[in-house]
C-alpha positions as CSV (number, residue, x, y, z in Angstrom):
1,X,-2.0,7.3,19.9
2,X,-3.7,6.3,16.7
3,X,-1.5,5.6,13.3
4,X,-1.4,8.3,11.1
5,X,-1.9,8.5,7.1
6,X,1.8,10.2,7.0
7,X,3.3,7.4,9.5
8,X,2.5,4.5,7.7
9,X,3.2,6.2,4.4
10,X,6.8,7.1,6.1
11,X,7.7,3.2,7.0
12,X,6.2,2.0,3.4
13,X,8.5,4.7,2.0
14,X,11.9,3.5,4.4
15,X,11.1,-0.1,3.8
16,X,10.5,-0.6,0.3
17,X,11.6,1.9,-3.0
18,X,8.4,2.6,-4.7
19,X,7.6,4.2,-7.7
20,X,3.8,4.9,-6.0
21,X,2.2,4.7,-2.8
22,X,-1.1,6.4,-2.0
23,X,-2.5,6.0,2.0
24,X,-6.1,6.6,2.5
25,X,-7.5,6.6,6.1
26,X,-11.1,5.1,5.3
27,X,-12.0,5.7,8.9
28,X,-13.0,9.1,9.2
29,X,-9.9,10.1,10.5
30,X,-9.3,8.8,13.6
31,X,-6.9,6.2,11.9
32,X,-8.5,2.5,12.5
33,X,-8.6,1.6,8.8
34,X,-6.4,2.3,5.9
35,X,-6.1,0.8,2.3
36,X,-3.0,1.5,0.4
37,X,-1.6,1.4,-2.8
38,X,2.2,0.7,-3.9
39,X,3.6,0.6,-7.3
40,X,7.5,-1.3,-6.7
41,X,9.7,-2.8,-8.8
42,X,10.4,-5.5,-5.9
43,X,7.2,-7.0,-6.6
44,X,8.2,-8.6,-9.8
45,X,8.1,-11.8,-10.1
46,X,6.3,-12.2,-7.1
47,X,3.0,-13.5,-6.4
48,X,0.4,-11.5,-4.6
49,X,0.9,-13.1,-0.8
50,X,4.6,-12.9,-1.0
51,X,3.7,-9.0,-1.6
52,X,1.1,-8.5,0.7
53,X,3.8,-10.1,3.1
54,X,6.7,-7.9,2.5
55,X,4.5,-5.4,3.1
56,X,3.0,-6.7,6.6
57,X,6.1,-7.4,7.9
58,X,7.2,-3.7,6.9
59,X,3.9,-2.4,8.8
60,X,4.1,-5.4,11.6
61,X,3.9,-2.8,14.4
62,X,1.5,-0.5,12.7
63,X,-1.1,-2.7,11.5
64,X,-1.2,-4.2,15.2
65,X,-2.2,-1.2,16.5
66,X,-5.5,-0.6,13.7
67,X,-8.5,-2.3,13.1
68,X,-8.8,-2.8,9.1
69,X,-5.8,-3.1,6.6
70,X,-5.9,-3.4,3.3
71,X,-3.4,-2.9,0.5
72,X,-2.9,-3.5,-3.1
73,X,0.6,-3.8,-4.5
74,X,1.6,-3.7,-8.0
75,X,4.5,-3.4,-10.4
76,X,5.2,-0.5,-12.4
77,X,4.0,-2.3,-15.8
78,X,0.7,-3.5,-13.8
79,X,0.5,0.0,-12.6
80,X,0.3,1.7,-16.4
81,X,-2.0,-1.1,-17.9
82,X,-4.4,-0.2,-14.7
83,X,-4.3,3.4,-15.9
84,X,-4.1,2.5,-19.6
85,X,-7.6,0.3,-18.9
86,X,-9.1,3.3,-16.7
87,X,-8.8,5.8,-19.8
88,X,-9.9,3.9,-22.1
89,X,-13.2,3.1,-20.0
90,X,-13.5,6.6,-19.4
């Protein structure tokens, strides 16, 4: 049974408190490669592996079962300046 947009979403959610998480299913829907986004406190003061490794051992069992994984995490402050940054390009 292929990993779902909502499943992965769930055990982000149940794992970590975010502020923002956004699951896209770049596959065409039949759920072999995601990219996600999450906006968490608990990623500050952290460097970018120790992230991306809180969040693989969160999704361990899920990103065993898909092809292509890949996320971005971010702190709240990083968050805003990225959105701050967009507008102003816009």
């Amino acid at each position: 049974m292929p990993i779902t947009r909502e499943e992965l979403e769930a055990v982000i959610r149940a794992a970590i408190p975010v502020t923002k998480v956004n699951v896209e299913d770049n596959s065409g829907g039949c759920g072999e490669k995601y990219s996600v986004l999450i906006v968490s406190k608990e990623f500050e003061g952290k460097t970018t592996l120790a992230r991306h490794r809180m969040v693989n051992e969160a999704l361990k069992t899920q990103i065993a079962q898909i092809h292509a994984f890949t996320q971005k995490t971010l702190t709240p402050e990083q968050w805003e300046d990225s959105q701050n940054a967009s507008n102003v390009t816009s």
